[in-house]
VEXVEXPA-344534 format. One record per residue (C-alpha): chain; residue in one letter; x, y, z; residue number from 1. Coordinates in Angstrom, 3 decimals. Layout:
<pt><chaine>A</chaine><residu>A</residu><c1>X</c1><c2>Y</c2><c3>Z</c3><num>NUM</num></pt>
...
//
This chain:
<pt><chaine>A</chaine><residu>X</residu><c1>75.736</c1><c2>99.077</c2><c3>106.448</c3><num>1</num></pt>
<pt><chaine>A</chaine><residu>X</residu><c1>76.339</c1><c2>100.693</c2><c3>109.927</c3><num>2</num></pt>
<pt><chaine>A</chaine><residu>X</residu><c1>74.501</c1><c2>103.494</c2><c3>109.278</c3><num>3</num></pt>
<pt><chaine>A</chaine><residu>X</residu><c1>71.687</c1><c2>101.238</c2><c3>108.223</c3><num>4</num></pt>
<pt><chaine>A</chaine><residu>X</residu><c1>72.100</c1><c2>99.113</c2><c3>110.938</c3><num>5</num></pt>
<pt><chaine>A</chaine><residu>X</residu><c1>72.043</c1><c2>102.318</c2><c3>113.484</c3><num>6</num></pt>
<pt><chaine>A</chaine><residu>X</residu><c1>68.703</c1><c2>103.378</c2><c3>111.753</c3><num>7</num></pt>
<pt><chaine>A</chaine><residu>X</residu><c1>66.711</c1><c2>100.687</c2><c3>110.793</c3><num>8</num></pt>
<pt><chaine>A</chaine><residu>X</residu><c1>67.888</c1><c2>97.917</c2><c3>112.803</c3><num>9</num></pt>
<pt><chaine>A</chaine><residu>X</residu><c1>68.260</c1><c2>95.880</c2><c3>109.905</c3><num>10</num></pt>
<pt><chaine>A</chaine><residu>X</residu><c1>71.710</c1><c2>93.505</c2><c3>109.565</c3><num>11</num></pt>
<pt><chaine>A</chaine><residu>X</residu><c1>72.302</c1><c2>92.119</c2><c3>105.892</c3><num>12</num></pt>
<pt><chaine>A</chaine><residu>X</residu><c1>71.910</c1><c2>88.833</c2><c3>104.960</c3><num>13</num></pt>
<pt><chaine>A</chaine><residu>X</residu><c1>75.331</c1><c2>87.549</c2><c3>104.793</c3><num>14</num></pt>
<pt><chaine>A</chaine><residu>X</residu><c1>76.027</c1><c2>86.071</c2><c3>107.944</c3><num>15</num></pt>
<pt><chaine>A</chaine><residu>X</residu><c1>79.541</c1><c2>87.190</c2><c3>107.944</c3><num>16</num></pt>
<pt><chaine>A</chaine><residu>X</residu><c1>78.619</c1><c2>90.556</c2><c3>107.239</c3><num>17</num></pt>
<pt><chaine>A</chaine><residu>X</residu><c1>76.630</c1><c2>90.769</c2><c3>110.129</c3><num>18</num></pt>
<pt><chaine>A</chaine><residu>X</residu><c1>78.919</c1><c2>88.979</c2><c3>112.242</c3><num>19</num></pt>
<pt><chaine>A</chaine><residu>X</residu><c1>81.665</c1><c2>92.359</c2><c3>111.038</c3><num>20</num></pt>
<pt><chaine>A</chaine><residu>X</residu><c1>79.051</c1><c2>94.763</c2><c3>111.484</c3><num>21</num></pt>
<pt><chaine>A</chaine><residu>X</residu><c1>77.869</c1><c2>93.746</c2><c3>115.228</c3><num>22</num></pt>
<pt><chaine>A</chaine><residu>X</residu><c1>81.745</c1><c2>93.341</c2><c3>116.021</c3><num>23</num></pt>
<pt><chaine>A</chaine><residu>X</residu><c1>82.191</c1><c2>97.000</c2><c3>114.866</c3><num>24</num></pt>
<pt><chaine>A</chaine><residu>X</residu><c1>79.103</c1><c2>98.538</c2><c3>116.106</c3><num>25</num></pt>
<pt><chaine>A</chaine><residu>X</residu><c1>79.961</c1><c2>99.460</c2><c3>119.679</c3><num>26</num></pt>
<pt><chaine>A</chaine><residu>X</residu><c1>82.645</c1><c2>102.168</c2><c3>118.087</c3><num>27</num></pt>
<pt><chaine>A</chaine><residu>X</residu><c1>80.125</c1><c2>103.669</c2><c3>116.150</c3><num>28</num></pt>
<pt><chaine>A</chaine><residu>X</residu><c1>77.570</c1><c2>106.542</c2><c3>117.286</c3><num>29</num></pt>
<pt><chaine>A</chaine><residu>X</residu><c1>74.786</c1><c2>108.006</c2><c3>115.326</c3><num>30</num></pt>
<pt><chaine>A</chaine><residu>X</residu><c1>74.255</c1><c2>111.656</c2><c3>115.835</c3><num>31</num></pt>
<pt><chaine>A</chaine><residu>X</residu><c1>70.730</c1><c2>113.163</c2><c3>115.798</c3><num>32</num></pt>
<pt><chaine>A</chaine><residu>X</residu><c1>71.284</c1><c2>114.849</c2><c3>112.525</c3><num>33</num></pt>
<pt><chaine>A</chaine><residu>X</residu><c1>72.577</c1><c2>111.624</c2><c3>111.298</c3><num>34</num></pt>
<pt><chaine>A</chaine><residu>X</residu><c1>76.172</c1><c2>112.012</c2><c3>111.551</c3><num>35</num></pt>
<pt><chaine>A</chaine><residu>X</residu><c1>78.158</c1><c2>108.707</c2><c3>111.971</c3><num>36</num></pt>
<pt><chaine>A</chaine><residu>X</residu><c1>80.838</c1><c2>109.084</c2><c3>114.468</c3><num>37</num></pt>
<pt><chaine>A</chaine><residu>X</residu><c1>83.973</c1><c2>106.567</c2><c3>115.625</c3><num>38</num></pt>
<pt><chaine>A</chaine><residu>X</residu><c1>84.764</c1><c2>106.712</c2><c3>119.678</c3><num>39</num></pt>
<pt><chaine>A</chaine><residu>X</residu><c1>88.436</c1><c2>107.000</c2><c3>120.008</c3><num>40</num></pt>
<pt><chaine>A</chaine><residu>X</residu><c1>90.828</c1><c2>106.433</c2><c3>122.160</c3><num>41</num></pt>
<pt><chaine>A</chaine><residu>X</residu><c1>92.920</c1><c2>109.917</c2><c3>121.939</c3><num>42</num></pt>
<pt><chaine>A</chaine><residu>X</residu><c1>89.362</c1><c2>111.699</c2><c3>121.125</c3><num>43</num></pt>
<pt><chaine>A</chaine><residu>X</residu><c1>85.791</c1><c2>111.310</c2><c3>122.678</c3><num>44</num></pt>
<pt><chaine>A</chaine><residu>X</residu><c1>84.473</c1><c2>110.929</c2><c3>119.010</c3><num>45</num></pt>
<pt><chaine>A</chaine><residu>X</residu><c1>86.058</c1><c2>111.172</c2><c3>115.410</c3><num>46</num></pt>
<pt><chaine>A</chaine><residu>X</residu><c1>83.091</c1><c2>112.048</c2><c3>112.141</c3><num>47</num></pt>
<pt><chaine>A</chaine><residu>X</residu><c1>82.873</c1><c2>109.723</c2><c3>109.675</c3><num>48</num></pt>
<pt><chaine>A</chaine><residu>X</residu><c1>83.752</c1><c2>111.163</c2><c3>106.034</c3><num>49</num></pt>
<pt><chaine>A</chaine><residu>X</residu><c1>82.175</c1><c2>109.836</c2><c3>102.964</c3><num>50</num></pt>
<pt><chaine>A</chaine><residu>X</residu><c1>84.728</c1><c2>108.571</c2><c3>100.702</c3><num>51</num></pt>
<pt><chaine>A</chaine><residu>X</residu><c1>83.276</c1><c2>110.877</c2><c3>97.786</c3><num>52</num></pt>
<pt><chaine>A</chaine><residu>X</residu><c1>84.427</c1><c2>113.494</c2><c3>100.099</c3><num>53</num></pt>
<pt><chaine>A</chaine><residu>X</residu><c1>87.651</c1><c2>112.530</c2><c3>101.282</c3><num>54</num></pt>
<pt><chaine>A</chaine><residu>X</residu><c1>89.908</c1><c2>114.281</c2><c3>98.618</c3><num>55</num></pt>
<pt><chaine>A</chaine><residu>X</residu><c1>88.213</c1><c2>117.911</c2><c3>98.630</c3><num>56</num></pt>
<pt><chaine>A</chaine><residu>X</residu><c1>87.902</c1><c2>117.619</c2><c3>102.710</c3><num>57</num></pt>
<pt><chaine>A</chaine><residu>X</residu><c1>91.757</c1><c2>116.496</c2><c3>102.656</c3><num>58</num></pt>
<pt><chaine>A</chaine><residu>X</residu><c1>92.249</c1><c2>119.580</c2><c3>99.789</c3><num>59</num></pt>
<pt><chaine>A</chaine><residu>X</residu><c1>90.585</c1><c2>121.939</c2><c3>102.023</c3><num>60</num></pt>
<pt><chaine>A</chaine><residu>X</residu><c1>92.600</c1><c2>120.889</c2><c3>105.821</c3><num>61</num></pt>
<pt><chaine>A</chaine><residu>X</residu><c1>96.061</c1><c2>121.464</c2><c3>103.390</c3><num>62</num></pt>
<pt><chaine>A</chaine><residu>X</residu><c1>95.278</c1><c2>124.269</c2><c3>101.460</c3><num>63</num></pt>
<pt><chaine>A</chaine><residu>X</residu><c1>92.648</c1><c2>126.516</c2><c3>102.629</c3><num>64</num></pt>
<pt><chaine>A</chaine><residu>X</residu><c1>91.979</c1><c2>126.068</c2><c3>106.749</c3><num>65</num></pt>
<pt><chaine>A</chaine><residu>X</residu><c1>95.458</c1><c2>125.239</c2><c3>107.969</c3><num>66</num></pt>
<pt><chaine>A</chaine><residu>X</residu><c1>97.602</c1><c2>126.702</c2><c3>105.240</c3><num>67</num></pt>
<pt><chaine>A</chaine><residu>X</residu><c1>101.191</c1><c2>125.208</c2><c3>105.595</c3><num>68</num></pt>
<pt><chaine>A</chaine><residu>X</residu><c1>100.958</c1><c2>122.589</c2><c3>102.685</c3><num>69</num></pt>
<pt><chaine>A</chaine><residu>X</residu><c1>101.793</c1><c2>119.231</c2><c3>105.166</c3><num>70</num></pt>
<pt><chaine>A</chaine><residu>X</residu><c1>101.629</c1><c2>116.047</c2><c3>104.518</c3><num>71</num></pt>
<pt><chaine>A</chaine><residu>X</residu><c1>101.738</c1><c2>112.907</c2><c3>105.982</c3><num>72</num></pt>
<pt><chaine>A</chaine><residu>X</residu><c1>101.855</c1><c2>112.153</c2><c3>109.410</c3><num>73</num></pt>
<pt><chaine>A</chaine><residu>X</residu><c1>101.453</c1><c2>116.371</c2><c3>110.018</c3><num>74</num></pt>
<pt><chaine>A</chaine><residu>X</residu><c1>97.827</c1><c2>116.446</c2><c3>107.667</c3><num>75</num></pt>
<pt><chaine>A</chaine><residu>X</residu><c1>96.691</c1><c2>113.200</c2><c3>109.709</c3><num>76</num></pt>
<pt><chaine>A</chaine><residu>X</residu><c1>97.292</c1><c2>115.035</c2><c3>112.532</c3><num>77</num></pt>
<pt><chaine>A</chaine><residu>X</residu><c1>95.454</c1><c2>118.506</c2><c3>111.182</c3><num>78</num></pt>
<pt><chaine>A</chaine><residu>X</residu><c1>92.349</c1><c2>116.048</c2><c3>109.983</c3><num>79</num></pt>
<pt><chaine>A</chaine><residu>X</residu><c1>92.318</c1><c2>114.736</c2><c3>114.002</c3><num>80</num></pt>
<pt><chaine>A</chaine><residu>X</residu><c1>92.384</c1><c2>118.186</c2><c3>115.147</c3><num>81</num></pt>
<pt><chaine>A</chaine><residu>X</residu><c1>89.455</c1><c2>119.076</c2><c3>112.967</c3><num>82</num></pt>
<pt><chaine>A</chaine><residu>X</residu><c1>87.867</c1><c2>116.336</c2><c3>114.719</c3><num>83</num></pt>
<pt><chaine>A</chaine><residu>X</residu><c1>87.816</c1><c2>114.269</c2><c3>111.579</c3><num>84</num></pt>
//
C-alpha cells in the first residue's frame, strides 16, 4: 500500500488503513527505479526487502557475502551494513 500510495497517490478505502499509511509515509522514500526505502535514524536510508525475498537475501548475508555463519544480533547487524 505505500508503494501504491508513493506512485499513484491513491490511499485505500479503509479509513484506518489510510489513517496507518499517512502516519507511516514520511519514513518512506521511493527511489527512481522504484526502490522503497525506510529513513533511519543510525542510517540515511535502509531498502525495503520483499518478504518473498527475505530468506535467500538473509541465506546469502550468512553464507555467501560475509562468510562467518552469525546469527542474531551479529546477521542484523551484517543486513544494516549491507544497507538492508
Amino acid at each position: 500500500p505505500i508503494i501504491t500510495f508513493l506512485i499513484v497517490r491513491i490511499l485505500l478505502d479503509d479509513k484506518n488503513e489510510a489513517n496507518k499509511i499517512l502516519a507511516k509515509l514520511q519514513r518512506f522514500w521511493l527511489s527512481l527505479s522504484l526502490a522503497l526505502y525506510k529513513k533511519s535514524f543510525t542510517w540515511p536510508y535502509l531498502k525495503c526487502v520483499h518478504l518473498s525475498k527475505v530468506e535467500a537475501f538473509l541465506f546469502e548475508i550468512q553464507e555467501e557475502i560475509c562468510g562467518s555463519h552469525q546469527w542474531g544480533r551479529s546477521l542484523a547487524y551484517r543486513v544494516i551494513l549491507q544497507g538492508y
